[in-house]
C-alpha positions, 0 to 999 in steps of 0.5 A: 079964835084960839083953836091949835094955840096955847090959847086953848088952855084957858078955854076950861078955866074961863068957865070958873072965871065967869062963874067968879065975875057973876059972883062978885057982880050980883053979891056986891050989888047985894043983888036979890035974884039973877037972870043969867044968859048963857051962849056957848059951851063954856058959859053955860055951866060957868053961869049956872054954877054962880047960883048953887054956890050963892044959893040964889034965886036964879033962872038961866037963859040959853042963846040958843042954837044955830041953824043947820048950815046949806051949801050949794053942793051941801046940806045940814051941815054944823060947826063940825063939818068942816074938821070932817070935810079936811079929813075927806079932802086930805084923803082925795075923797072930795075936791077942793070946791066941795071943802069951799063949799062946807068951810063957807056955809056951815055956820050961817049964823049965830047960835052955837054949835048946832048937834049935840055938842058941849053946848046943847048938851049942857043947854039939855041938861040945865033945863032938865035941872029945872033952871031954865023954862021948860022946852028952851034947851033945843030953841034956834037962836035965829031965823033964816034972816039971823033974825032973833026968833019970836019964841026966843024973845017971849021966853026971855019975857018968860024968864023974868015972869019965873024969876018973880014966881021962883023968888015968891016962892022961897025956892033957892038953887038948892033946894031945885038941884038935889040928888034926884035932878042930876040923876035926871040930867045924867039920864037926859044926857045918856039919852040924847049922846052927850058930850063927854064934856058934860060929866066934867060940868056936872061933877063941877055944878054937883060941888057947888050944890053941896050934891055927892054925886062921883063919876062913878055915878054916872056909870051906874045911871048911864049904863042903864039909860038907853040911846034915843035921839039921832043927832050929830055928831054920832047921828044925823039931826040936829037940835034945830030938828029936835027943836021942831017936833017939840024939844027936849019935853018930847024926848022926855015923853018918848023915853018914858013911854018906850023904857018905863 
């Protein structure tokens, strides 16, 4: 909505504004566990980091990615085709039917963006930190009806099962995200192409966990981690694909068998 307005220079902020709202909310209602829902890029590490800050039980529920876009003329298209699409136009490489095309189709329903953007990439790594059910991270957030998905639904019953077993437990956010579980998620990010914008969120989460852990740790993790899942925008999948062979628990397998 605010995309080439001054708008835009709240986007970053209003990531620590939900983390303040959750904070105020579950401690003035003396809460004893949270289940936060996360949608987008920003509310994802802006609902997570409520947890680390209060040492609070927690399990963060991701919305879910979108579907891969098809056009009449078009396919697997994502929320970035159509930036990609005015460029090809504006250089007379496609006609202003095919730009109609992408710009009508290339988000058919809810879900955020669907390659490996700010918000699979952070979806990615809070399920590698261990606050989300196992396998959730890739999970579509609609059907081909714009249909909450059935998986979708029981992990949400899911969630509420593992907010009662975590708080039996003992286990706090803190004592889940060490220094070895951002080691992990910086690995999984290398891995899969992550957005950039995923140092800035994990720098922040680190903070809140009373974690030292520097952007130059992530040269020195990253420059290891080999490349190895195809997505967009550096590839041609999406997390929607990802999602059908298994999810993030396959990617972890298949880096563990090639490179250890």
């Amino acid at each position: 909505m605010t995309m080439g307005t001054s708008g835009m220079k709240y986007s970053l902020i209003s990531r620590d504004w939900i983390t303040d709202c959750i904070e105020i909310t579950h401690s003035g209602y003396t809460g004893d566990g949270m289940i936060c829902l996360a949608g987008c890029d920003k509310t994802i590490p802006g609902v997570t980091m409520v947890l680390p800050r209060l040492n609070a039980y927690g399990v963060v529920i991701y919305g879910g990615t979108m579907l891969p876009g098809c056009g009449k003329q078009h396919s697997n298209l994502s929320a970035g085709s159509p930036f990609e699409a005015i460029g090809s136009y504006s250089r007379g490489l496609i006609d202003i039917e095919d730009l109609e095309d992408v710009e009508c189709h290339a988000i058919p329903g809810a879900g955020a963006c669907g390659g490996m953007f700010t918000a699979n990439t952070m979806s990615s790594v809070v399920e590698t930190l261990g606050l989300t059910l196992p396998g959730s991270a890739s999970g579509v957030a609609t059907d081909n009806e714009n249909k909450v998905t059935e998986k979708k639904k029981q992990e949400v019953k899911e969630a509420v099962k593992t907010l009662f077993a975590v708080m039996k437990s003992g286990k706090k956010a803190r004592d889940i995200l060490t220094r070895k579980a951002f080691e992990n998620a910086v690995t999984v990010m290398y891995a899969l192409g992550g957005s950039t914008n995923g140092v800035l969120h994990l720098l922040a989460l680190a903070r809140e966990s009373e974690v030292e852990f520097s952007i130059d740790d992530f040269n020195k993790i990253g420059g290891k981690v080999p490349l190895i899942v195809n997505l967009k925008p550096h590839g041609k999948y999406q997390m929607a694909d990802l999602d059908k062979i298994g999810g993030l628990p396959v990617s972890h397998s298949l880096y563990l068998s090639v490179f250890h």
